[in-house]
C-alpha positions in Angstrom: -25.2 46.4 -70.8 -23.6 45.0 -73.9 -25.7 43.6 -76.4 -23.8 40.0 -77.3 -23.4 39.7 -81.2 -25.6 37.4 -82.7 -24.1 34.3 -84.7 -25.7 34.1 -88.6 -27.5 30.7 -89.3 -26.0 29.6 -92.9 -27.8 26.4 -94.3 -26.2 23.8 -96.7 -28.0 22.4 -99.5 -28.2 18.9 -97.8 -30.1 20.3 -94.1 -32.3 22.0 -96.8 -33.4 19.0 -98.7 -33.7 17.0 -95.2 -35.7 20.2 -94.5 -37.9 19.8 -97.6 -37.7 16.2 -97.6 -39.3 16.3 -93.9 -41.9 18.9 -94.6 -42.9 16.8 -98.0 -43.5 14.0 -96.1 -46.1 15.1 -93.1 -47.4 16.9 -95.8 -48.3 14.3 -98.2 -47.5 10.9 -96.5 -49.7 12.4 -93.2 -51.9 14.4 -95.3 -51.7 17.8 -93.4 -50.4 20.3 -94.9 -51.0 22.5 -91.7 -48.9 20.1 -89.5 -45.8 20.4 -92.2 -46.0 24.3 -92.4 -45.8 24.7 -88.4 -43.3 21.8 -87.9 -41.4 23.9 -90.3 -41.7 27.4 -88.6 -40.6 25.7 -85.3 -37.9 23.6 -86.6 -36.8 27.5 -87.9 -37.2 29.2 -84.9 -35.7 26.5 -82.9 -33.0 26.6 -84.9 -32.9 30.7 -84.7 -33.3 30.7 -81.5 -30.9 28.2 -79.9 -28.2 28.7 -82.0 -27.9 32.6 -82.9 -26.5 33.6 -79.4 -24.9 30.8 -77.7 -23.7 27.9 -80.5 -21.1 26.6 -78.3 -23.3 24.8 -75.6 -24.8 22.1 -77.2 -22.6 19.1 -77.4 -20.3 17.7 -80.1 -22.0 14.7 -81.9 -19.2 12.5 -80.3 -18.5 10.1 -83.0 -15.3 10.0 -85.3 -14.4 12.0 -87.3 -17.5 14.0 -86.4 -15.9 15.3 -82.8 -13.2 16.0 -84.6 -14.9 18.6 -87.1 -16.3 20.2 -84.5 -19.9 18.7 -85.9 -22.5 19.6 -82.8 -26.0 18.4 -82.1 -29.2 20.5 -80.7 -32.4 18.3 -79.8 -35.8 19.5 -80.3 -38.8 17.5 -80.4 -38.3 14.7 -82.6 -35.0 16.0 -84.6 -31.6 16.2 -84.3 -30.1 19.3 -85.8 -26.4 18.7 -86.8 -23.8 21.8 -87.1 -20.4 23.7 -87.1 -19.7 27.0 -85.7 -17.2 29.3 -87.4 -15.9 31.4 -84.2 -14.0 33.4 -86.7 -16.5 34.6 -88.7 -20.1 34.4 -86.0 -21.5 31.8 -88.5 -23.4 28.5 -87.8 -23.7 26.2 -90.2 -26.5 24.3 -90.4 -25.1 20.6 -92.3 -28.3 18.0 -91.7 -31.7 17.9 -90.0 -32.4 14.2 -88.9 -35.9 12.7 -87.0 -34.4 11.6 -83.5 -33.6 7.8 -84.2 -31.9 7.6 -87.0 -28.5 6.8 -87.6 -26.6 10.8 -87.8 -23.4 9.2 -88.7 -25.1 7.2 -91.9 -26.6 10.9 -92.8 -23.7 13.0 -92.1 -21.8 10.7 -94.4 -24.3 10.8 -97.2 -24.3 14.6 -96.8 -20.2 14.2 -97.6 -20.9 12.9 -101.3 
């Protein structure tokens, strides 16, 4: 059986502030530290683990000129994980990591600046 080739997660420097951002937050605003540290390793594996194999099947965030970049979504628990696949090259791009409820096209277009 063929083994399908894996996609390599690539993060910009905006999904890992929102990353840090998040983490900083339970951690001090919430006061547990152990809460941030495994939010964080499931956020990762989530992340590792959804998107490595089969980027394609989550939808496209379906909001101009977002669609139109090709900008997808994946859901977990209380985020929104917002990225591009390069077919080309078997890369994801990770470009923002939003708690569910907030406004993705106000972040996506702070991310642009």
């Amino acid at each position: 059986m063929d083994n399908p080739r894996r996609y390599t997660i690539r993060y910009t420097e905006t999904a890992l502030l929102d990353i840090e951002e998040k983490a900083e937050y339970i951690a001090q605003q919430l006061r547990d530290s152990a809460l941030a540290a495994q939010w964080y390793r499931r956020l990762k594996a989530s992340i590792q683990g959804e998107l490595s194999f089969l980027p394609l099947k989550y939808p496209l965030y379906d909001v101009s000129p977002w669609k139109e970049r090709g900008v997808r979504m994946l859901l977990t628990r209380n985020d929104v994980i917002l990225y591009s696949v390069a077919l080309d090259k078997r890369q994801v791009y990770i470009l923002g990591v939003c708690t569910r409820g907030r406004d993705l096209t106000r972040h996506l277009q702070g991310s642009e600046s």
